[in-house]
C-alpha positions as CSV (number, residue, x, y, z in Angstrom):
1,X,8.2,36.2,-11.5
2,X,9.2,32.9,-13.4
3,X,6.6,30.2,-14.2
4,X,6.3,26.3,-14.8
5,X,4.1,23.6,-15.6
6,X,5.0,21.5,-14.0
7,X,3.5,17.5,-14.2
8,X,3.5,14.6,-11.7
9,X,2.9,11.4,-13.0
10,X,1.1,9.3,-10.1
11,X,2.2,5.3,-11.8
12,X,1.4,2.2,-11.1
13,X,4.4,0.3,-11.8
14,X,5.3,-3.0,-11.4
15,X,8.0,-4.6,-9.2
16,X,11.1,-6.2,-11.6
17,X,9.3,-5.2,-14.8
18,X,12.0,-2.4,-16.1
19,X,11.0,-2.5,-19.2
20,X,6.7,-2.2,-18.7
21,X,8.0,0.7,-15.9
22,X,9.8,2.4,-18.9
23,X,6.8,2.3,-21.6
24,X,4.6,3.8,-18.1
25,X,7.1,6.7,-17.9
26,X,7.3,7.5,-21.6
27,X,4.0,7.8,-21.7
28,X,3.2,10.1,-19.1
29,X,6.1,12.0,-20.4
30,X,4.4,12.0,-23.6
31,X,1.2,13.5,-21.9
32,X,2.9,15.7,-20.3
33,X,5.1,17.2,-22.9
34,X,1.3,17.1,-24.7
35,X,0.0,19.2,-22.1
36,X,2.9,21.9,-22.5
37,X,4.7,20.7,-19.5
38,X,7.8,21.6,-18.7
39,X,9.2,19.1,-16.0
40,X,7.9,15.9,-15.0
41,X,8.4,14.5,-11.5
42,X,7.7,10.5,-10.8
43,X,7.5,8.4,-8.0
44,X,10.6,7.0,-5.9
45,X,12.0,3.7,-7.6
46,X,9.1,3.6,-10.8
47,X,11.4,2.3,-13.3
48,X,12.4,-0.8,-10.8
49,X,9.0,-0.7,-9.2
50,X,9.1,-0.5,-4.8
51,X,9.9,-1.8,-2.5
52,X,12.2,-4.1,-4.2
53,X,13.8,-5.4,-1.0
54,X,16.8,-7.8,-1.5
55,X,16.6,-7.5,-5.0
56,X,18.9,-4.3,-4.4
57,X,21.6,-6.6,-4.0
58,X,21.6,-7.9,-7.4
59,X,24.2,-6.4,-9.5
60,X,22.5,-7.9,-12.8
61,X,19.1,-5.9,-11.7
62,X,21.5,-2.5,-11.0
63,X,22.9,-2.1,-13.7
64,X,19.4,-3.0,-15.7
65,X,18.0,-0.2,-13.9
66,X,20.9,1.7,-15.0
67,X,20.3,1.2,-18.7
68,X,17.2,2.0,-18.4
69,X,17.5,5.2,-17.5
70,X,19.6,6.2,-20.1
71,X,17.5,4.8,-22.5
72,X,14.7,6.8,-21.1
73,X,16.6,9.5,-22.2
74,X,17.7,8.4,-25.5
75,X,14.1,7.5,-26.1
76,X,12.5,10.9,-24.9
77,X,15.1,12.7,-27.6
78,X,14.3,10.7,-30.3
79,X,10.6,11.2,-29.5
80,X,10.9,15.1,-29.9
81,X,10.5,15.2,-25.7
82,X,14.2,16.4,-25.3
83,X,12.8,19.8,-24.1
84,X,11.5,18.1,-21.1
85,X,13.1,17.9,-18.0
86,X,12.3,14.4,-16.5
87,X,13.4,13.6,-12.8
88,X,13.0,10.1,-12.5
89,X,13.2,7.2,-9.9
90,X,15.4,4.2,-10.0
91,X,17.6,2.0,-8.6
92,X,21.5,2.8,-8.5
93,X,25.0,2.2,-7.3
94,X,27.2,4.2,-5.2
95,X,30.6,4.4,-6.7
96,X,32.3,6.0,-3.8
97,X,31.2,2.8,-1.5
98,X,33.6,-0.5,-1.6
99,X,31.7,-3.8,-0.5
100,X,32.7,-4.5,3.0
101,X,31.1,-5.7,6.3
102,X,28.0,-3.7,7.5
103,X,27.4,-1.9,3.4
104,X,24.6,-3.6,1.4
105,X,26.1,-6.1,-1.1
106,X,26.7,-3.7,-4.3
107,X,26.3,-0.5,-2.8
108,X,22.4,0.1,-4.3
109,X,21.4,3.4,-3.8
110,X,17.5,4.8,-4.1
111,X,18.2,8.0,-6.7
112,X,16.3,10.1,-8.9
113,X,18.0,11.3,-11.9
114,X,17.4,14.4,-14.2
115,X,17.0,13.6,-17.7
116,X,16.8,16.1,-20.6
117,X,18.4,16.8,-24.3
118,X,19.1,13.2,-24.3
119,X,20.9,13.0,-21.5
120,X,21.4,12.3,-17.9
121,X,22.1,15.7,-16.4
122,X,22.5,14.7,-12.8
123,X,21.4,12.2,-9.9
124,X,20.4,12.5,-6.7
125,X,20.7,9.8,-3.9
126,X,18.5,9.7,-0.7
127,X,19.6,10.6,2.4
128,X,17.5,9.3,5.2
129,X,16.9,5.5,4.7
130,X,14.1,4.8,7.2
131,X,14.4,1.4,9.2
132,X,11.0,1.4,11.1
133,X,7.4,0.0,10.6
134,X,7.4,-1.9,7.3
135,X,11.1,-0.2,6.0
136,X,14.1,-1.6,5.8
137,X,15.8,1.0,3.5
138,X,19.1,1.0,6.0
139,X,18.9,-2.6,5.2
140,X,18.9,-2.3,1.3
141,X,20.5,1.1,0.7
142,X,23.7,3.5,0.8
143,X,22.9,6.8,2.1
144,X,23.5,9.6,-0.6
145,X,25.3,12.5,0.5
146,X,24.8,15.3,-2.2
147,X,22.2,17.9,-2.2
148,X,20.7,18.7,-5.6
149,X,19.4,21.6,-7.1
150,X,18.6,22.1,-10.7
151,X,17.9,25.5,-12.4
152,X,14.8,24.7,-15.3
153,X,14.1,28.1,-17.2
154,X,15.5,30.1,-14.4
155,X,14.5,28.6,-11.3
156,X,15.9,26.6,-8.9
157,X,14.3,23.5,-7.9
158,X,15.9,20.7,-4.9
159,X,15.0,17.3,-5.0
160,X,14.6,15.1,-2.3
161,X,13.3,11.7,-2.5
162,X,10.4,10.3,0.2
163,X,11.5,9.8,4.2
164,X,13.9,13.1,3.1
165,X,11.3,15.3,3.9
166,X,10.3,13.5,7.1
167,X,13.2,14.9,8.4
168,X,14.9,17.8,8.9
169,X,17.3,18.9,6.4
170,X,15.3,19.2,2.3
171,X,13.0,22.0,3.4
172,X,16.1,24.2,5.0
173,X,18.7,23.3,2.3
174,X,15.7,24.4,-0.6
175,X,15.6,27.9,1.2
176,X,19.5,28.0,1.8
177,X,19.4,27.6,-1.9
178,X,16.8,30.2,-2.9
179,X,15.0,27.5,-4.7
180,X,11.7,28.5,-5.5
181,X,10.3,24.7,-6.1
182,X,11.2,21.6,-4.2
183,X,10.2,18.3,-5.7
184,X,10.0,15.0,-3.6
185,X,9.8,11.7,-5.0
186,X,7.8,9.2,-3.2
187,X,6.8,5.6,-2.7
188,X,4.5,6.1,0.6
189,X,2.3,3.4,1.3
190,X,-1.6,3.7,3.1
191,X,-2.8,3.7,6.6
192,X,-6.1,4.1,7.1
193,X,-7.1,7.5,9.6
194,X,-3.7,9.2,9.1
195,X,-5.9,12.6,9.4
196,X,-3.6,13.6,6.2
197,X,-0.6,14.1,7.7
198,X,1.2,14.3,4.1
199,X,-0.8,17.2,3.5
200,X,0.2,19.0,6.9
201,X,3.8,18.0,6.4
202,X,4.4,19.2,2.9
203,X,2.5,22.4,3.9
204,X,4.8,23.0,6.3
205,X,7.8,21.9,4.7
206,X,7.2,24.5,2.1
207,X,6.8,27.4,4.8
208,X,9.8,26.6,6.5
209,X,11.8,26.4,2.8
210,X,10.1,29.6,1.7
211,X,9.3,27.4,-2.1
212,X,6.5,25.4,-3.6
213,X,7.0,22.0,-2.9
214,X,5.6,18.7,-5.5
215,X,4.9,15.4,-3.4
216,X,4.5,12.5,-6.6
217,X,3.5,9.8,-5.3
218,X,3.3,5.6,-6.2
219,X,-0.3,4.1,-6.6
220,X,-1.1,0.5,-6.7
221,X,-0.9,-2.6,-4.7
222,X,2.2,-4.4,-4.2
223,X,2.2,-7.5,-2.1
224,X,1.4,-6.4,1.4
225,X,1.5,-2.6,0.8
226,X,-1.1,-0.5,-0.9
227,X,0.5,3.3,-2.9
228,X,-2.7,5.6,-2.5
229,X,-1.3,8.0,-4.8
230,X,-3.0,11.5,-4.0
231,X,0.0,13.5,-5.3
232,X,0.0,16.6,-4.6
233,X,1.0,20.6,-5.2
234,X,1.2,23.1,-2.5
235,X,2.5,26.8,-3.0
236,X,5.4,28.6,-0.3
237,X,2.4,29.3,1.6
238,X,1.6,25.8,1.9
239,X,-1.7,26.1,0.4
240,X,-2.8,23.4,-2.1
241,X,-2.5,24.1,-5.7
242,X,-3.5,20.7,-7.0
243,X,-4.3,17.5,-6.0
244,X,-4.5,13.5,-7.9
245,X,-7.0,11.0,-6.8
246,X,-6.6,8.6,-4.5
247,X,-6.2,4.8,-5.6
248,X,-6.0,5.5,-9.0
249,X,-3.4,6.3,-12.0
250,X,-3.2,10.1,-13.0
251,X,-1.0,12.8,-14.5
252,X,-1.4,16.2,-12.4
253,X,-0.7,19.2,-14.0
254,X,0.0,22.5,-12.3
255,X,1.3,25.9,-13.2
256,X,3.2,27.6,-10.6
257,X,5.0,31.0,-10.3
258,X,7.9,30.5,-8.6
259,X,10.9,33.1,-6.9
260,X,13.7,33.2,-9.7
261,X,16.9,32.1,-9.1
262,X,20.0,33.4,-7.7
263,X,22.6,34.4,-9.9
264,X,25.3,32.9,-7.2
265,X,26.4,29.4,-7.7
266,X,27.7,27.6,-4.7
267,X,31.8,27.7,-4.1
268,X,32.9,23.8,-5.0
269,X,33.2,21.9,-2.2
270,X,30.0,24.2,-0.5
271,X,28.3,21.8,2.1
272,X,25.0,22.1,4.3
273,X,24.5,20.3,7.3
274,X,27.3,17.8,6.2
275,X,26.0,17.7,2.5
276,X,27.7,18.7,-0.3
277,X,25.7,21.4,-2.7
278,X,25.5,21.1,-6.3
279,X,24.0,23.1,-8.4
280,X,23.0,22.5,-12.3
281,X,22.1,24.8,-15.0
282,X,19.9,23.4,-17.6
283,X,18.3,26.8,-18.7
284,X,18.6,30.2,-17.1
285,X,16.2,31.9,-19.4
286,X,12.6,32.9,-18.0
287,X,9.6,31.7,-19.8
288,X,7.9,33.8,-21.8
289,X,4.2,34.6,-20.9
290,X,1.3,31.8,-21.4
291,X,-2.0,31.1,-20.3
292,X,-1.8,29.1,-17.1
293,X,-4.1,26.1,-16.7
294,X,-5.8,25.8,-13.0
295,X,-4.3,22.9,-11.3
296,X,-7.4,20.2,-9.9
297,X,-7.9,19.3,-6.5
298,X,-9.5,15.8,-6.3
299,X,-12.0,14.8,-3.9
300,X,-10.8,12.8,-1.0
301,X,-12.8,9.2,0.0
302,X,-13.9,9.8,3.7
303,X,-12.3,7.3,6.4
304,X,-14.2,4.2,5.2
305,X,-14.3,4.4,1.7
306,X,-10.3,5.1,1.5
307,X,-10.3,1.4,3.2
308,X,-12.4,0.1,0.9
309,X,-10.3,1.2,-1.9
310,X,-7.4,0.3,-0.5
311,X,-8.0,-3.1,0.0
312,X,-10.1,-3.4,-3.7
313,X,-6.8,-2.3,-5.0
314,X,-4.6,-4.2,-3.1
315,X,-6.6,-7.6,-4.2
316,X,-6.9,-6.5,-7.8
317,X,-3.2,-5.3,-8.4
318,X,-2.6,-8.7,-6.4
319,X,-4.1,-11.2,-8.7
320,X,-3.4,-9.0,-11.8
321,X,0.8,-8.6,-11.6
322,X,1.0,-12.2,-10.6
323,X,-0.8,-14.0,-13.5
324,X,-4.1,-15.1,-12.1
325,X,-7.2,-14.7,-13.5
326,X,-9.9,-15.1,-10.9
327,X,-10.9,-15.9,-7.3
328,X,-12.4,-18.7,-5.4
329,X,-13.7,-17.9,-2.0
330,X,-16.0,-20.2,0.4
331,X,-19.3,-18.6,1.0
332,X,-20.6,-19.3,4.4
333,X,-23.4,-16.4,4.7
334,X,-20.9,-15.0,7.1
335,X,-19.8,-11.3,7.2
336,X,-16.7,-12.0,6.5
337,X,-16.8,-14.2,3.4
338,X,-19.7,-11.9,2.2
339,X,-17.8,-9.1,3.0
340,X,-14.4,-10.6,1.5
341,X,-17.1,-11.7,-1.9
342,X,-18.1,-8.1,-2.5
343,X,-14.4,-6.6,-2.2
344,X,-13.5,-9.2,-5.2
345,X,-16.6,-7.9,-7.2
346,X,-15.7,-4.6,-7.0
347,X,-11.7,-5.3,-7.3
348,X,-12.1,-7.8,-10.7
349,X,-15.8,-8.4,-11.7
350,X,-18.4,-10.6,-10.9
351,X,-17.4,-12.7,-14.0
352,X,-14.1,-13.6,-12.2
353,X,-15.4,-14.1,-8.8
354,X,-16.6,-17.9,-7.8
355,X,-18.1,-18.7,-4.7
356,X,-18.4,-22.5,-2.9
357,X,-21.0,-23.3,-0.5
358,X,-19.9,-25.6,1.5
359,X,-22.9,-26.7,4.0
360,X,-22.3,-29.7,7.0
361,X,-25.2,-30.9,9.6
362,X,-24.3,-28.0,11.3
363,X,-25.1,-25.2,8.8
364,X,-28.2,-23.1,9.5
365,X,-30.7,-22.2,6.4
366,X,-29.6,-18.7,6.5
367,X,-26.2,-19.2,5.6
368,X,-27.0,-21.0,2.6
369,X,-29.9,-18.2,1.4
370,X,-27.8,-15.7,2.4
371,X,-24.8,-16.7,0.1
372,X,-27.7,-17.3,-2.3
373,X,-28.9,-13.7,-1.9
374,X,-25.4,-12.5,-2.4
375,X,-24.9,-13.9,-5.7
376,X,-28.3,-12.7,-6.9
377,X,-27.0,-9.3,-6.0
378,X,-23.8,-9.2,-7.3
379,X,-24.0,-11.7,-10.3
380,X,-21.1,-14.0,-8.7
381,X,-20.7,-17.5,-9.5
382,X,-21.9,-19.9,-6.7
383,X,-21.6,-23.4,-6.3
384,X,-22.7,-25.6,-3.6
385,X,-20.9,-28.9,-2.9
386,X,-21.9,-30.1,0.9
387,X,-19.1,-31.8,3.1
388,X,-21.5,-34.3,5.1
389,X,-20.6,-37.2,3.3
390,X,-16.7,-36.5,3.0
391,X,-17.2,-35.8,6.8
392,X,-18.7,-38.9,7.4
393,X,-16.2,-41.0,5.6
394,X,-13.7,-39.1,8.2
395,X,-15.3,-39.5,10.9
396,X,-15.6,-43.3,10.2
397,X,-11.4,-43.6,9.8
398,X,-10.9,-41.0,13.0
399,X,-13.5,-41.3,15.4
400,X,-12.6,-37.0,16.2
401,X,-14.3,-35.6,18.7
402,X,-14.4,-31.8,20.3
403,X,-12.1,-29.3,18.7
404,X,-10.8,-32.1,16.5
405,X,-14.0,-32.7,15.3
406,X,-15.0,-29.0,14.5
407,X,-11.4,-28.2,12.7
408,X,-12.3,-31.5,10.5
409,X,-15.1,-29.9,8.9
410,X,-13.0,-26.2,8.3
411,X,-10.4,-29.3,6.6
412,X,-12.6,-30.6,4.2
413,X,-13.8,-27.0,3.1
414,X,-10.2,-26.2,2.4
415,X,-9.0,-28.9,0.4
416,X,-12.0,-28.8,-2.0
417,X,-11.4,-24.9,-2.5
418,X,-7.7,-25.9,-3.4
419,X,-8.9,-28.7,-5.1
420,X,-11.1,-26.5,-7.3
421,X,-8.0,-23.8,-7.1
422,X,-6.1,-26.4,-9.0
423,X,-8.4,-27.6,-11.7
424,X,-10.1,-24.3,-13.0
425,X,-6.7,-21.8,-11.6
426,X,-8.4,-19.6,-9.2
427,X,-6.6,-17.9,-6.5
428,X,-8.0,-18.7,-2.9
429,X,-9.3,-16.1,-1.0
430,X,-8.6,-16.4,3.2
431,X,-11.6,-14.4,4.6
432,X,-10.4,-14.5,8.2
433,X,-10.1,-10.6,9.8
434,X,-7.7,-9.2,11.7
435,X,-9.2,-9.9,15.4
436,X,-9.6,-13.9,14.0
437,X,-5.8,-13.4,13.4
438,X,-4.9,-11.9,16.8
439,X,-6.8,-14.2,18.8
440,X,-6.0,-17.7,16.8
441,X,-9.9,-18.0,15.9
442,X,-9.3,-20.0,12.9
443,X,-8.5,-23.5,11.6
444,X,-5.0,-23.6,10.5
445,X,-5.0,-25.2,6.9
446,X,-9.1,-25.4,7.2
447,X,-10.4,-21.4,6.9
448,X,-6.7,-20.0,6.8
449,X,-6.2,-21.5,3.9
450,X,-5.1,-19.7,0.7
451,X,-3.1,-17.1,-1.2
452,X,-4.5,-13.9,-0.5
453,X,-6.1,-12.5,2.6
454,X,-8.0,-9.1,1.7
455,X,-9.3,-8.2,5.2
456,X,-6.5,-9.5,7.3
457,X,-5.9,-6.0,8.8
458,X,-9.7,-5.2,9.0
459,X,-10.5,-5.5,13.1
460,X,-14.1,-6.9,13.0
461,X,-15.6,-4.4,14.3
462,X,-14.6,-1.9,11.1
463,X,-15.7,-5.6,8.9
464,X,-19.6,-4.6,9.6
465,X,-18.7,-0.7,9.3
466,X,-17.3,-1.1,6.2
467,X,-20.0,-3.6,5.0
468,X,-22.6,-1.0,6.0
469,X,-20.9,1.8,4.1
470,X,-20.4,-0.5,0.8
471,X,-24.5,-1.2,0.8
472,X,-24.7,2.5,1.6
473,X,-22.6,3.7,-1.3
474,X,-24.4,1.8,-3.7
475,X,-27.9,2.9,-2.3
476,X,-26.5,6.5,-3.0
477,X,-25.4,5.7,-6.8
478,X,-28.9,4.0,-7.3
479,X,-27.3,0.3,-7.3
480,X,-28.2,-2.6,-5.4
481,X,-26.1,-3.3,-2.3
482,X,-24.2,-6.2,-2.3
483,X,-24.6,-7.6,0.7
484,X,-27.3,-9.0,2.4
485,X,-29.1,-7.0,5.0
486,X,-29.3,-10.4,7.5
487,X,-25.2,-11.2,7.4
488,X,-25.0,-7.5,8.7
489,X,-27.9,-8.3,11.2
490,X,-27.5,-11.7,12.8
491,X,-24.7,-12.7,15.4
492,X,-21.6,-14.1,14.0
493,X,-20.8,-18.0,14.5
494,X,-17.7,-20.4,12.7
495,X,-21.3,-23.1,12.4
496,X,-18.8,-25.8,13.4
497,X,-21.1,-26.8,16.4
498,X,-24.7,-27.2,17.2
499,X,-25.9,-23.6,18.1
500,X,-22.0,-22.4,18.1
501,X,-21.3,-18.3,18.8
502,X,-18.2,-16.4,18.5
503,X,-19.2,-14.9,21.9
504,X,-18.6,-18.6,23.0
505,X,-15.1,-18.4,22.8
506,X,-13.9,-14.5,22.1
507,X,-15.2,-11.3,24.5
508,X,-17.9,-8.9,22.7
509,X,-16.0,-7.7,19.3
510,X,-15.9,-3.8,20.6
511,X,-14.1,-4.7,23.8
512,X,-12.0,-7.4,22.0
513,X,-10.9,-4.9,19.4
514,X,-10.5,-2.0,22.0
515,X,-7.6,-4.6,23.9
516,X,-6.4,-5.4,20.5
517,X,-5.8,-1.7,19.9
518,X,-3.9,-1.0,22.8
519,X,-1.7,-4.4,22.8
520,X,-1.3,-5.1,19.2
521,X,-1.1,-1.6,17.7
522,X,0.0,0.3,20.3
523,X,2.5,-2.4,22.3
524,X,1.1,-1.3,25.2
525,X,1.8,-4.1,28.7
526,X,-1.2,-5.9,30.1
527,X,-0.9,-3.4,33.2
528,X,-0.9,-0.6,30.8
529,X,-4.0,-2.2,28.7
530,X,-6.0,-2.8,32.4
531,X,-5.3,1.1,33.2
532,X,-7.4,1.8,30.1
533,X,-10.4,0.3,31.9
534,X,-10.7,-3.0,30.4
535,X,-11.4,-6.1,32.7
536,X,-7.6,-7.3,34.1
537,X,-9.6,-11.2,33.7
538,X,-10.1,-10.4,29.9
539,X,-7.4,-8.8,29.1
540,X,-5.1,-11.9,30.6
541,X,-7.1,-14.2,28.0
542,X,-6.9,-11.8,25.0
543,X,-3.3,-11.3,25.3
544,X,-2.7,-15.1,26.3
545,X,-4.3,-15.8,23.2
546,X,-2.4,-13.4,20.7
547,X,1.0,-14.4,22.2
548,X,0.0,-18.3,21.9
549,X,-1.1,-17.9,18.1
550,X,1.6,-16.1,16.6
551,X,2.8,-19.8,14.6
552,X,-0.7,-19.9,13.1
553,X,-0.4,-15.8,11.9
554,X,3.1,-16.8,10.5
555,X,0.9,-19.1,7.9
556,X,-1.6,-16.8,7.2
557,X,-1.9,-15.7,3.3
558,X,-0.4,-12.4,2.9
559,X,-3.1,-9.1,2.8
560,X,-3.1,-5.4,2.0
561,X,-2.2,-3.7,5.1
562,X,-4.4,-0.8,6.1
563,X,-3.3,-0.1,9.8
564,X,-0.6,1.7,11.7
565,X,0.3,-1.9,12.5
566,X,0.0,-4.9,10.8
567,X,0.5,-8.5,11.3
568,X,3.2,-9.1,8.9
569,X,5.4,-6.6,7.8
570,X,4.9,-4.1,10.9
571,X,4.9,-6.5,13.8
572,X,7.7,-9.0,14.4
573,X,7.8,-11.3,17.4
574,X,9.1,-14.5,17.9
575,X,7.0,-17.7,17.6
576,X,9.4,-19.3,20.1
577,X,9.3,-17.2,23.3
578,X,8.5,-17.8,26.9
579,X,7.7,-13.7,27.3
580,X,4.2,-13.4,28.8
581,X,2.7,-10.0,29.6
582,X,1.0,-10.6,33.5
583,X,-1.0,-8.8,35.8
């Protein structure tokens, strides 16, 4: 039976940067071809970097994409890494495709092409262009409409790329083939308690193709979406072979015996379920014998920790690709800034973490020693600059009173954090979570202000789990926790008020988040949400006050998303509608 080594470079790449993409690609190749490798697999799109949205369009970024792939190739021959076989992601054109009404402006097409001696030996387009959830790939992309397979040392391998194999089609044309590895090319973004449904899909993917199948996935943070990586190897029995890390860069190597291939090509003209096959030869020859290498299986983060590492990623990868060198956050001894202040240490370093204090007439002791406590525990920088007087001075031009009043104070917090942002050139953290954001319970341009929002999609009921499991963690790996046991303890309040509580103004947090789950993630109707055995009064309230704050949420700082559904790039409704859900 034939063998491989085959690699799968997991990459962070960078969105625009063709050129820092390149280097990342040669150098995994390099590994690779160190490591005895004999193909290389990367993510979907890692020379352009994804999702690239309407920069598709750009005929100037097309065809830069396009020379960098064939100076990949040039470069890997000059190298002495002509041996390898590379199949690598990019952005393309479809030449069959004239611009017209209803086809994406240039025809850009989401390929992978096959590199090797120099050259490039092939390219493959993807089919299925999802248009759900946070995709818009019908939007930005021509639909290939070629089926690939490749024959590497004599076996056949297919190549589909990403929401290929969430349909039916890949798995069936690799067996109609008699390929004996199929190799998918992905740039799959994180959701938190997916029960590892990759896992169970490539598994059966490979049973139903009767081949090994190599999922390479993207890692790193990129605006609103976090790559988890965990790339992974499964054999035609759909058992895993090997497995990268999650949230972190890595070249996986595996050796796999695959079935050899078929000595019959395909007639021209051959076509499967509407696509045409092609099949090319780049060597025919078995390997000889070597010593195999046994692949790794990483271990997995459990449900919390996977969102913590998300969202660490997603903030570091963040500030990192856009230039910024630190983070300024207000610390109000809350759970949510304290949560928000030890996601930053962990994502950049104390060092580049700076907290503000920010204390009114209306701030209990305990929020000032508990920020205190935090910075003692994590070695963050901590300032305190107290807003009575500017508040004063207010109040003596304005004469606010009630809400007014309250939102004042949040006011004055936010213009001295960007006031501070713009002197020393931190980036502003927004600490609100996502049942803040559903409900309105925050201060437009007072607490929603800034330009990153790491626990956006973090209901507040998951803020105190994950707070508990951070302290836990670090307990375990003999390391102080960073959070204060009393901000995990004591009942949540905004402190704009004497004696304020969030149960003042929002339902207990577990029923708040338990309507939010229905309405928000599941778009469920109020009568639908009731039948679920919440209270018909609170429900009407909730959902009157997620439909009324959708303006404020179209304001809010952008954050990693970690749910099924976000606010953002998952759900879109209208600000302006006179829709509302009744009883």
């Amino acid at each position: 039976m034939p063998h491989l080594r085959l690699a799968l470079a997991q990459v962070n790449a960078v969105v625009g940067d063709v050129d820092g993409n390149l280097e990342l690609v040669l150098q995994h190749a390099r590994d690779a071809h160190a490591a005895g490798a004999h193909v290389l697999v990367t993510p979907e799109m890692v020379l352009t970097g994804y999702p690239i949205e309407d920069l598709a369009y750009r005929k100037s970024f097309i065809e830069r994409s396009q020379a960098a792939v064939a100076t990949l190739a040039e470069r890997l021959a000059q190298e002495g890494l002509g041996d390898l076989v590379v199949i690598v992601g990019h952005l393309d054109r479809a030449t069959h495709v004239e611009d017209r009404l209803g086809v994406p402006k240039n025809a850009p097409v989401n390929s992978a092409s096959v590199l090797t001696g120099g050259e490039v030996v092939t390219r493959y387009d993807k089919h299925h262009l999802p248009n759900y959830g946070v995709f818009d790939e019908f939007r930005h992309f021509v639909a290939g409409d070629r089926t690939q397979i490749i024959q590497v040392h004599g076996v056949d391998i297919a190549i589909a790329i990403c929401e290929d194999i969430w349909q039916d089609g890949p798995s069936q044309a690799a067996k109609h083939a008699e390929a004996g590895l199929l190799v998918v090319l992905n740039g799959s973004p994180y959701e938190a308690a997916k029960d590892d449904e990759r896992l169970d899909l490539c598994a059966r993917r490979a049973r139903e193709g009767e081949c090994a199948l190599a999922y390479a996935n993207l890692v790193g943070g990129q605006d609103e979406l976090v790559f988890d990586g965990d790339s992974l190897v499964v054999d035609s029995r759909g058992e895993v072979v090997a497995r990268a890390r999650q949230f972190e860069s890595e070249l996986l190597i595996a050796d796999l015996d695959l079935q050899a291939a078929t000595a019959a090509m395909p007639e021209p003209g051959t076509r499967f379920e509407g696509l045409l096959v092609e099949r090319t030869v780049i060597s025919s020859e078995p390997l000889p014998a070597y010593e195999p290498v046994s692949g790794s299986v990483a271990e997995r983060w459990d449900d919390l920790g996977e969102r913590w590492q998300a969202i660490v990623l997603g903030l570091r990868d963040y500030v990192e690709k856009n230039g910024f060198t630190s983070v300024l956050l207000g610390m109000s001894g809350g759970i949510d800034s304290t949560l928000v202040a030890a996601i930053a240490c962990d994502a950049l370093g104390p060092e580049r973490v700076f907290g503000v204090s920010n204390p009114s007439e209306w701030s209990t002791e305990h929020s000032r020693s508990d920020a205190a406590d935090q910075a003692e525990r994590t070695g963050l920088d901590l300032r305190t600059i107290a807003i009575a007087p500017i508040f004063d001075a207010y109040q003596d031009a304005l004469s606010l009173d009630g809400i007014a009043e309250e939102n004042l104070q949040a006011r004055i917090r936010a213009v001295i954090w960007m006031g501070l942002s713009n002197q020393e050139n931190h980036l502003v953290l927004a600490c609100g979570n996502k049942s803040e954001l559903a409900t309105g319970y925050s201060t437009i341009y007072g607490d929603a202000v800034g330009g990153y929002a790491p626990i956006k999609d973090v209901p507040k009921t998951v803020v105190w789990e994950l707070a508990k499991w951070r302290n836990a963690w670090a307990e375990s790996q003999g390391q102080t926790p960073p959070i204060p046991p009393n901000t995990i303890s004591k009942e949540p309040s905004a402190e704009l008020r004497p004696g304020q509580r969030d149960s003042d103004s929002l339902p207990p947090y577990p029923v708040l988040d338990g309507i939010l789950d229905a309405y928000v993630e599941r778009d469920l109707g109020s009568a639908d949400v009731v039948a679920e055995g919440f209270d018909p009064a609170i429900v009407e309230k909730v959902i009157t006050l997620v439909d009324r704050a959708e303006y404020k949420r179209r304001q809010y700082p952008p954050g990693p998303k970690i749910s099924k559904r976000n606010f953002g790039r998952d759900r879109r409704v209208p600000i302006t509608s006179r829709w509302r859900e009744s009883l």
